[in-house]
GUZA-864103 format. One line per 2 residues: number of its first residue (from 1); for each residue x, y, z of C-alpha. Coordinates in steps of 0.1 Angstrom, whole numbers, plus 5000, padded with zeros to 4 digits. Each point is the difference from the previous one (the first is absolute). Example, Ala and Ser with C-alpha at 12.3 -4.5 7.8 and 13.67 -1.06 7.14 Angstrom:
BEGIN
1	5123,4955,5078  5014,5034,4993
//
This chain:
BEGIN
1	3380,2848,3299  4984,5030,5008
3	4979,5005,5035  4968,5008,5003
5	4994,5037,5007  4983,5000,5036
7	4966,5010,5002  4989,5033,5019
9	4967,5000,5018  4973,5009,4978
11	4986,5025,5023  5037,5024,5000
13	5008,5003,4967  4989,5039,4993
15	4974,5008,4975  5007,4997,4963
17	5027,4966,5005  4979,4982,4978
19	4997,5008,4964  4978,4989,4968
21	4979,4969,5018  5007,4977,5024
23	4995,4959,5003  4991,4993,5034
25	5009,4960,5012  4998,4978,5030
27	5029,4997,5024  5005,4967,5003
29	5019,4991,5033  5033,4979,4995
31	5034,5001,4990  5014,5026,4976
33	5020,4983,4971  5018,5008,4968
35	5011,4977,4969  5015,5007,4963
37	5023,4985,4975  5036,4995,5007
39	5024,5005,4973  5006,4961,5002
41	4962,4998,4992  4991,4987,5035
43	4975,5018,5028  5015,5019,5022
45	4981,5012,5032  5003,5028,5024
47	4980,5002,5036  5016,5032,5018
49	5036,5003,4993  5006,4960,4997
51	5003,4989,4966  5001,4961,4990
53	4999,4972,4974  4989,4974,5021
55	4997,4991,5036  4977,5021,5010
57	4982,5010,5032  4978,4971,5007
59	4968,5022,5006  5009,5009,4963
61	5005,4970,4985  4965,4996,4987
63	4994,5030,4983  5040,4997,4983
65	4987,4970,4989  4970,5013,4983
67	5018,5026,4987  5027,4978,4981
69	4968,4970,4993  4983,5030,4985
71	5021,5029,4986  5003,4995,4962
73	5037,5011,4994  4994,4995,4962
75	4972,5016,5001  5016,5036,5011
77	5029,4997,4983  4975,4995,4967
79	4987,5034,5008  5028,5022,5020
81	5028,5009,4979  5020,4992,5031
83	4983,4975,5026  5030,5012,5028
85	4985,5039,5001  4969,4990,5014
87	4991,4993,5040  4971,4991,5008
89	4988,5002,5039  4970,4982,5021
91	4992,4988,5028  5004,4964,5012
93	4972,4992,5023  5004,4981,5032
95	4977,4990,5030  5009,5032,5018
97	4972,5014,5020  4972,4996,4972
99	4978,4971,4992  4996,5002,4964
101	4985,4974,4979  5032,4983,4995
103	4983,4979,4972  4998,5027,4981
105	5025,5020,5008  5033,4999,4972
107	5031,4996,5023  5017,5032,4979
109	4978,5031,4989  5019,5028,4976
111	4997,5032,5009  5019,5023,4982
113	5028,4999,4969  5031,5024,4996
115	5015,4997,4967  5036,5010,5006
117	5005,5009,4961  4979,5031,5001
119	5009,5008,5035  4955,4998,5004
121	4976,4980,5016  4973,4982,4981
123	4969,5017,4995  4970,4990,5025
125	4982,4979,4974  5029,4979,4987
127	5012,4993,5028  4973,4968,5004
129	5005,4990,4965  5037,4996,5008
131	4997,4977,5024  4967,4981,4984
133	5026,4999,4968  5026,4978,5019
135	4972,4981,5019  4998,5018,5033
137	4972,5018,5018  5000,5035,5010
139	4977,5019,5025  4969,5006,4986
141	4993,5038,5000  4971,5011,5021
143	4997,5034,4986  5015,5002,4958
145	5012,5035,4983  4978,5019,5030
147	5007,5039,4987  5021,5019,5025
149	4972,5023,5002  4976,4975,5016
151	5019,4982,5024  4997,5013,5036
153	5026,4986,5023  4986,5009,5029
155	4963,4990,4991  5011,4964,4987
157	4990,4970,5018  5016,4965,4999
159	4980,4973,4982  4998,4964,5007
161	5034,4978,4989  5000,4981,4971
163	5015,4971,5019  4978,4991,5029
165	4965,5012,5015  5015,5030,5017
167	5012,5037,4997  5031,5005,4978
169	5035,5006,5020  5000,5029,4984
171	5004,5021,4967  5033,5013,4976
173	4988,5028,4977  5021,5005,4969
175	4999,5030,4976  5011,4995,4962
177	5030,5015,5008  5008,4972,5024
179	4997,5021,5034  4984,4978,5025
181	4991,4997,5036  4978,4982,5023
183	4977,4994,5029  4997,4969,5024
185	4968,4994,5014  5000,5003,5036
187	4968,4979,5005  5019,4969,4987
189	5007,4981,5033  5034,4976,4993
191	5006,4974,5019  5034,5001,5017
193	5024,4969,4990  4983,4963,4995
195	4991,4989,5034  4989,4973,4985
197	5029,4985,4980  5020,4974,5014
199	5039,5007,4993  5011,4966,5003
201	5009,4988,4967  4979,4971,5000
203	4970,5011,5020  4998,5032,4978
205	4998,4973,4967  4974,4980,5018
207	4977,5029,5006  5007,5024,4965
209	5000,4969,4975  4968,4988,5001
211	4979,4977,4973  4984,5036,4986
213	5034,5014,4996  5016,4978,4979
215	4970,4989,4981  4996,5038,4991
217	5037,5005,4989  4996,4966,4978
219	4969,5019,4985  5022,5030,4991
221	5028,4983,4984  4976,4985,4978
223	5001,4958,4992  5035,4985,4991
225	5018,5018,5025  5027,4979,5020
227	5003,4991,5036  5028,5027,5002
229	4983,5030,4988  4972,4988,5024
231	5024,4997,5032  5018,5034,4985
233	4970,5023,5003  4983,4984,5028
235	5038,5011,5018  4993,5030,4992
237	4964,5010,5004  5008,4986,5036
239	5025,5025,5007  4980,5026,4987
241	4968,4990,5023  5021,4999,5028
243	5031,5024,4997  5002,5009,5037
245	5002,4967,5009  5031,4988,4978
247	5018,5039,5008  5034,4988,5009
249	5002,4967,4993  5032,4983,4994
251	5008,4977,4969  4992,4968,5021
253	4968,5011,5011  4991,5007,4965
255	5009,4967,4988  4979,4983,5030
257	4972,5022,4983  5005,4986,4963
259	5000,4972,5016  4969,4997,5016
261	4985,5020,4972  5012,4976,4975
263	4982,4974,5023  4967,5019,5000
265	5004,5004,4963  5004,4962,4991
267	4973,4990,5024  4973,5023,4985
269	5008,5008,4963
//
């Protein structure tokens, strides 16, 4: 799958880099990630140069998981003449340094769409419908078709995140050409690891599961959903709330964790 271009710094790309209008959206702090068909009709995803089917990083495994709960494969391959040409690329977010409203916060926002067929990337504005058409969320634009001519770079200010009651991380800019760059806000403090996460197995279930935890994931998988889907995504969500803390964990350790998670579960579902 293709890799995401990097991203120069908003404030050295020379005059005249942008062209037409620009969308200008939140940088939302987490884990870049990439998905698309497989010619087996399967998802595929990408996070750097690692590619995988399953099995994968467990500070991941939540928003893979969303991602295949979510992505409708039919859908796509309803409206692309060829499901396989298109990649699409977000972020998975993670507790990593930023408190967002983690109720609220999707565990996988799209960002962008290349479709490999006409060597192009999808225009600005149908880049959200993409993702809203295979029942994903995208980040939400903060500025929409803003003419070239009007945008100041160097007189722009960072508004307030979307995701919590607090400054944005930062921007990415993106002409309708698909030339983009960003800014990271340097007034964001982040906190530095999870000083507060246990990283033994069971401890770490004992203070990450709680009652409010899996009564909200029940909520979201909607009535009639089993005890395994329940323990499933509560797995999950845990690792993403606490990904510094389960960093390098060996197979038993994880299976002390499901465990104790499946524990936590059973007592408070």
């Amino acid at each position: 799958m293709k890799p995401y271009p990097s991203l120069p710094d908003l404030d050295a790309v020379p005059a005249g880099y942008f062209e037409g209008s620009v969308w200008i959206r939140e940088l939302v702090a987490g884990d870049a990630i990439r998905f698309g068909v497989a010619e087996g009709g399967y998802l595929r995803f990408a996070v750097g140069e690692r590619t995988f089917d399953s099995d994968p990083p467990l500070r991941l495994r939540r928003a893979v998981g969303h991602v295949r709960r979510s992505f409708d494969v039919d859908a796509l391959r309803r409206e692309a003449s060829d499901a396989t040409d298109l990649v699409f690329y977000g972020v998975a977010t993670v507790r990593d340094g930023i408190e967002y409203d983690w109720e609220r916060l999707p565990p996988v926002l799209g960002v962008d769409v290349w479709d490999g067929a006409r060597e192009r990337w999808l225009p600005n504005d149908a880049v959200g419908r993409a993702f809203e058409g295979l029942g994903l969320d995208a980040v939400d634009g903060f500025e929409k078709e803003l003419p070239v001519r009007h945008f100041y770079p160097d007189r722009y200010e960072i508004p307030a995140s979307a995701w919590y009651d607090g400054p944005a991380a930062g921007v990415v800019v993106r002409d309708s050409h698909g030339n983009r760059a960003g800014r990271r806000n340097p007034d964001v403090e982040r906190t530095d690891g999870e000083p507060d996460r246990p990283t033994e197995p069971r401890e770490l279930a004992s203070v990450v599961v709680t009652h409010e935890l899996v009564e909200r994931l029940a909520t979201d998988l909607g009535e009639g959903a089993t005890f395994d889907a329940l323990f499933e995504v509560t797995v999950e969500e845990a690792f993403r709330l606490a990904p510094a803390a389960v960093d390098g964990w060996d197979e038993a350790e994880t299976r002390t964790f499901r465990g104790a998670v499946a524990e936590r579960v059973r007592e408070f579902a």
